[in-house]
C-alpha positions in Angstrom: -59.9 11.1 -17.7 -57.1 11.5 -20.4 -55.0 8.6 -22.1 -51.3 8.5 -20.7 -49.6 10.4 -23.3 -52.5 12.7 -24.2 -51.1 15.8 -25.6 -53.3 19.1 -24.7 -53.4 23.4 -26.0 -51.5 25.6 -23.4 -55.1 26.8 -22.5 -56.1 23.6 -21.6 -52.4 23.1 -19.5 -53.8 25.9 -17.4 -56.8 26.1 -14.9 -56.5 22.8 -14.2 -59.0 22.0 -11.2 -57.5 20.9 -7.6 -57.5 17.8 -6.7 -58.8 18.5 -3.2 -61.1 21.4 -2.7 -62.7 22.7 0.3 -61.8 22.4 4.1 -60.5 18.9 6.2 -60.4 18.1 9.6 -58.8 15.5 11.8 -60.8 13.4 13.7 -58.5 11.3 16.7 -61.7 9.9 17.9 -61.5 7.4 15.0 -57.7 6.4 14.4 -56.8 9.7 13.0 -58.4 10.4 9.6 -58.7 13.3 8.4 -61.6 14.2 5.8 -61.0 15.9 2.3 -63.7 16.7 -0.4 -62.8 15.4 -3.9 -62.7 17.4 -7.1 -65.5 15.1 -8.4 -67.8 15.7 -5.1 -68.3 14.6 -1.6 -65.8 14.0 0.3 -63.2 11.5 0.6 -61.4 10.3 4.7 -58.2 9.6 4.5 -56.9 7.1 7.3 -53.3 8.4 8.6 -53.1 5.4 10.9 -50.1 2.7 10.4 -53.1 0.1 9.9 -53.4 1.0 6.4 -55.6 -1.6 4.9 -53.8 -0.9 1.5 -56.0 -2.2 -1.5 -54.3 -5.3 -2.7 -54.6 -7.9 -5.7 -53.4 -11.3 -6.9 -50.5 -12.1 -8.1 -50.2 -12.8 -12.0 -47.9 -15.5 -13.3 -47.2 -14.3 -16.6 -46.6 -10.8 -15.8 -44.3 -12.0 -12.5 -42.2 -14.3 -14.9 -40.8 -11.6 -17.0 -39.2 -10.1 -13.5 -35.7 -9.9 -13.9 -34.3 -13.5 -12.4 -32.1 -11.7 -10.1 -34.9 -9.6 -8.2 -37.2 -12.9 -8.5 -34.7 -15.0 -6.4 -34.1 -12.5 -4.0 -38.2 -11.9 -3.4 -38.5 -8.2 -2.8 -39.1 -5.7 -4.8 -36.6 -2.9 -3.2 -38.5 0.3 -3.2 -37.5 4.3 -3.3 -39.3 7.0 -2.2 -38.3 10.4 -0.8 -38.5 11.3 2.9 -39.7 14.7 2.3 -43.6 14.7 4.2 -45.7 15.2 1.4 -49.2 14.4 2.1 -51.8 12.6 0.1 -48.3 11.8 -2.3 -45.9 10.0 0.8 -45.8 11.1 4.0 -45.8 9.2 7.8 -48.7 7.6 9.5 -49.7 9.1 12.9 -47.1 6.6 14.6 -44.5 8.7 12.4 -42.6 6.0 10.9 -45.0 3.7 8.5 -45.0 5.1 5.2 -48.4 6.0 3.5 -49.7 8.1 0.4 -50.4 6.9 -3.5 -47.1 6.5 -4.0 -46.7 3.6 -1.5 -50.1 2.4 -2.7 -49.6 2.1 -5.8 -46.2 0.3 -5.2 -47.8 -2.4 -2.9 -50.1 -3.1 -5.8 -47.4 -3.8 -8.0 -45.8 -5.7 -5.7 -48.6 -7.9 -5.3 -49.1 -8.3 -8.9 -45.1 -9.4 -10.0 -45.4 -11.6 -6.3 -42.4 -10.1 -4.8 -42.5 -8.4 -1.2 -42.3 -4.9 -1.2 -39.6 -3.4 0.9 -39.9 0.7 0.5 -36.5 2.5 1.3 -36.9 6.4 2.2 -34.2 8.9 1.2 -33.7 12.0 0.3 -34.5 13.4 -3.5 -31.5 13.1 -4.8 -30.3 10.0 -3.0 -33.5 8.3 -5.2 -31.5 8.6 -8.5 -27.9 7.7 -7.1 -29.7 4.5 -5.8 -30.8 3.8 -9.1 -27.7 4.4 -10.7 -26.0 1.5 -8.4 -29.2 -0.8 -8.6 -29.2 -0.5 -4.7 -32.9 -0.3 -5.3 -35.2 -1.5 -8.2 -37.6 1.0 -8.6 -38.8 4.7 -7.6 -42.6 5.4 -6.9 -41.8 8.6 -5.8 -44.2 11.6 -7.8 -41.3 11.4 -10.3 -42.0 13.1 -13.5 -41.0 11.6 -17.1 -38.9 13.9 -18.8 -36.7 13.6 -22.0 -33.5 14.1 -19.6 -34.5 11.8 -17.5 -35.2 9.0 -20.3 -31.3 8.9 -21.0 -30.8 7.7 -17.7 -33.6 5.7 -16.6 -36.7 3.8 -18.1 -40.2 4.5 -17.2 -43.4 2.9 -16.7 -46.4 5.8 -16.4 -48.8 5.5 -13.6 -50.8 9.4 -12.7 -50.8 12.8 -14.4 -48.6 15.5 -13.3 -50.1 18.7 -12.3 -48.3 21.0 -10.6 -49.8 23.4 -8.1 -49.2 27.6 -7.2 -49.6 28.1 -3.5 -50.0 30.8 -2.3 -51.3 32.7 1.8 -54.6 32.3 2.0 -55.9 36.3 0.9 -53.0 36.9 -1.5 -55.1 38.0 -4.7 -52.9 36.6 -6.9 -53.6 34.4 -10.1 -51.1 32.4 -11.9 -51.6 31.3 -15.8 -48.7 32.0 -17.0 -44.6 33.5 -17.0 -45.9 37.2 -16.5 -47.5 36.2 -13.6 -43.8 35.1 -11.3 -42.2 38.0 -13.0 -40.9 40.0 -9.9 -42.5 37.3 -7.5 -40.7 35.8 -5.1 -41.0 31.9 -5.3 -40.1 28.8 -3.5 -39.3 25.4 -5.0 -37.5 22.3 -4.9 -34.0 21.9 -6.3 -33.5 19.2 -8.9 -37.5 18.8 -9.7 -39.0 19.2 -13.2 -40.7 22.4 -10.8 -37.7 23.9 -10.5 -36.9 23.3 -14.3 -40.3 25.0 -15.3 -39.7 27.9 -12.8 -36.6 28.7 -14.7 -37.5 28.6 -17.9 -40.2 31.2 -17.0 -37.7 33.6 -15.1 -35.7 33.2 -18.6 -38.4 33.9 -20.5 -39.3 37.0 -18.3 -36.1 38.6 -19.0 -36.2 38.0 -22.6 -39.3 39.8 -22.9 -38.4 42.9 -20.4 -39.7 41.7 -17.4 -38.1 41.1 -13.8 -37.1 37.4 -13.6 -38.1 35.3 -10.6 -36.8 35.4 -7.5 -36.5 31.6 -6.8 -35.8 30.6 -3.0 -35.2 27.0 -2.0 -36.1 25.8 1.6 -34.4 22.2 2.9 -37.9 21.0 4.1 -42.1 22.1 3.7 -42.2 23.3 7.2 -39.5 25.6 6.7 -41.2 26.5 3.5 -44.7 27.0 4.3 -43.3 29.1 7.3 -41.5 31.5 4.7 -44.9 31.2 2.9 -47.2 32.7 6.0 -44.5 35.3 7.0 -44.4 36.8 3.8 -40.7 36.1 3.0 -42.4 34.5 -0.5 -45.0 35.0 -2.4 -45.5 31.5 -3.7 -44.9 27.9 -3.7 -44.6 25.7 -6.6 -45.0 22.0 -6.1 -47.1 18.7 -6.5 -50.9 20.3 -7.1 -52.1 17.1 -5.1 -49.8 18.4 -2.4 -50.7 21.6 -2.2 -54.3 20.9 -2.7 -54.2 18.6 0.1 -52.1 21.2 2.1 -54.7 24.3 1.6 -57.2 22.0 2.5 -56.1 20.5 6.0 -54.8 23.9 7.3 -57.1 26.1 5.9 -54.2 29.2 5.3 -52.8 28.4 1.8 -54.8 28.3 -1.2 -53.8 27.0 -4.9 -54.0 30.3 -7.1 -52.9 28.1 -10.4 -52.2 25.3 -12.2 -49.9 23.8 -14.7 -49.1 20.7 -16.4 -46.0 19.1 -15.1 -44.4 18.6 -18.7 -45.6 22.1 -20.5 -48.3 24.3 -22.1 -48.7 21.1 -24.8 -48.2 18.0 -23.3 -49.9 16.2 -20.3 -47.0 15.5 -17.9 -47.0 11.9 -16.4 -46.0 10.2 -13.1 -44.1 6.9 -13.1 -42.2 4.2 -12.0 -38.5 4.7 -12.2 -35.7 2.3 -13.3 -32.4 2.8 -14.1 -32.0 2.3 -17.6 -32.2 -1.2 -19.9 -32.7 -2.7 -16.3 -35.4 -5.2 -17.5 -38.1 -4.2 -14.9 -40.1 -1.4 -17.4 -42.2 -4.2 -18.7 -43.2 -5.8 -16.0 -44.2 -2.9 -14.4 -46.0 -1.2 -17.4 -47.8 -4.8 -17.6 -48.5 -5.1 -14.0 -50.3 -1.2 -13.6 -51.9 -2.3 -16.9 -53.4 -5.0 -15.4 -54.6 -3.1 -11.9 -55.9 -0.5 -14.3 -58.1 -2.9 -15.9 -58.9 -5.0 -12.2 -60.3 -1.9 -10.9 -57.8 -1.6 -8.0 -55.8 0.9 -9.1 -59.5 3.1 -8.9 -59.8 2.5 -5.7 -56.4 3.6 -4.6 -56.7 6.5 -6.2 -60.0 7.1 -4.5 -59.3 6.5 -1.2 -56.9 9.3 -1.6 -58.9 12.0 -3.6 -56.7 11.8 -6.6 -59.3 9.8 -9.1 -59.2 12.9 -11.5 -55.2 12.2 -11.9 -56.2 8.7 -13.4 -54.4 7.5 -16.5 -56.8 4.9 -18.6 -53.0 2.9 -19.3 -49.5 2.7 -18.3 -47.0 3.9 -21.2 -43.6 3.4 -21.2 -40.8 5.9 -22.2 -43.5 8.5 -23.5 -42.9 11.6 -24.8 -42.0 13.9 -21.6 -41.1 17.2 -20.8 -38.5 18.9 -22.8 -35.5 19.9 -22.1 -36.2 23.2 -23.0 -39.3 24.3 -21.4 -41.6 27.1 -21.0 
């Protein structure tokens, strides 16, 4: 476990360990769960039923009082979250509308702890941010990375590292540390993610040095990608490493073949709550993951979907994220 805004060598950056390892299986019989093993051993089941159960915890007074009044009087807190499936992070419940994941999780809890009712809205990516911008909603929990763009625009209140994951078919031989690695490759990611943004800067930094930049495809959903992905059409997929941990595991044809920090070869990149800018809610929400941190609740969340080794020991706001020049 690393502090928040624990900076770390570009060795360290890379070879990060999966967060899910081995194979999964569903099991119907029993609600529909499927079973994972965890980076720290055993194995974790995951319920993908709408009954959740979700972890929950008390509201606290203090914490709740310094909620904007506006968002107090109204009683929810209005949520965001992308609708793009992405499994353990957000994705749909077997009924294929309830939303469930870490993300949601962890947004209930914080819920509970400012004593507001948590309403989560799903859009697309980009429709997260222009919701912020009008204050249609209060707050992303959405795998959205800090970086120093990004603070201009919005506040942020840190919640789970950010390691990014190289997928790749199942077989390929191929081993990613580093820029030389893509050079030539062809490789899929989202638009308008701090993946993308990495993925860039490496195809840049290819060229500079003589190499053959990337060839960077973007797909409009996972299915389309991970079907480019098993017909060859790409070499690799960069995303969430949670997501593509959790994807090699449950399908058994993908495999991570490398890892990266979300914010660089020297800084740990971060996960947080999203607010648009000088809104008032960064506090509260810094103070209310603070205090599930310290309840023990937050562990549990993070356990139940075999993500304990992404665990921050406190919630930081505005740290240091990645730049905006980035290799």
């Amino acid at each position: 476990m690393t502090t928040s805004i624990n900076r770390r060598t570009a060795a360290a950056a890379l070879g990060l360990t999966a967060s899910l390892v081995l194979a999964a299986c569903g099991n119907p019989s029993d609600g529909g769960t499927t079973e994972v093993a965890a980076a720290s051993g055993g194995t974790v089941k995951i319920n993908l039923s709408p009954d959740q159960n979700r972890v929950t915890t008390a509201k606290v007074d203090s914490i709740a009082a310094a909620v904007p009044e506006e968002i107090r009087k109204r009683g929810t807190l209005e949520i965001v979250d992308s609708s793009g499936s992405a499994a353990p992070l957000t994705f749909f419940a077997t009924d294929n509308k309830t939303v469930i994941g870490v993300e949601p999780d962890i947004a209930y809890l914080v819920a509970d702890v400012l004593g507001l009712e948590p309403h989560i809205n799903t859009v697309s990516w980009e429709n997260i941010f222009v919701g912020l911008d009008s204050a249609k909603y209060d707050v992303g929990f959405s795998n959205i990375t800090v970086t120093e763009e990004r603070k201009e625009k919005y506040d942020f209140a840190t919640y789970r590292e950010d390691n990014l994951g190289f997928e790749a078919k199942k077989g390929s031989g191929l081993k990613i540390t580093g820029p030389a690695d893509v050079a030539g490759r062809t490789v899929a990611v989202g638009s308008g993610t701090n993946q993308e943004k990495l993925l860039v800067e490496w195809s840049k930094e290819n060229v500079k040095a003589g190499r053959k930049p990337v060839d960077i495809k973007y797909y409009q959903n996972d299915s389309d990608t991970y079907l480019a992905l098993q017909s060859g059409r790409i070499d690799l997929y960069l995303g969430p490493n949670p997501t593509a941990a959790y994807h090699a595991a449950t399908t058994g044809k993908t495999e991570v073949v490398g890892t990266y920090s979300g914010a660089g070869a020297t800084l740990q990149g971060l996960i947080a709550a999203t607010t648009k800018k000088d809104s008032g809610l960064a506090k509260p929400l810094a103070d209310a993951l603070n205090h599930v941190i310290e309840n023990g609740t937050y562990a549990k969340v993070l356990q139940r979907w075999g993500l304990s080794d992404e665990a921050v020991t406190t919630s930081a706001i505005n740290p240091p994220g990645l730049p905006k020049t980035n290799k």
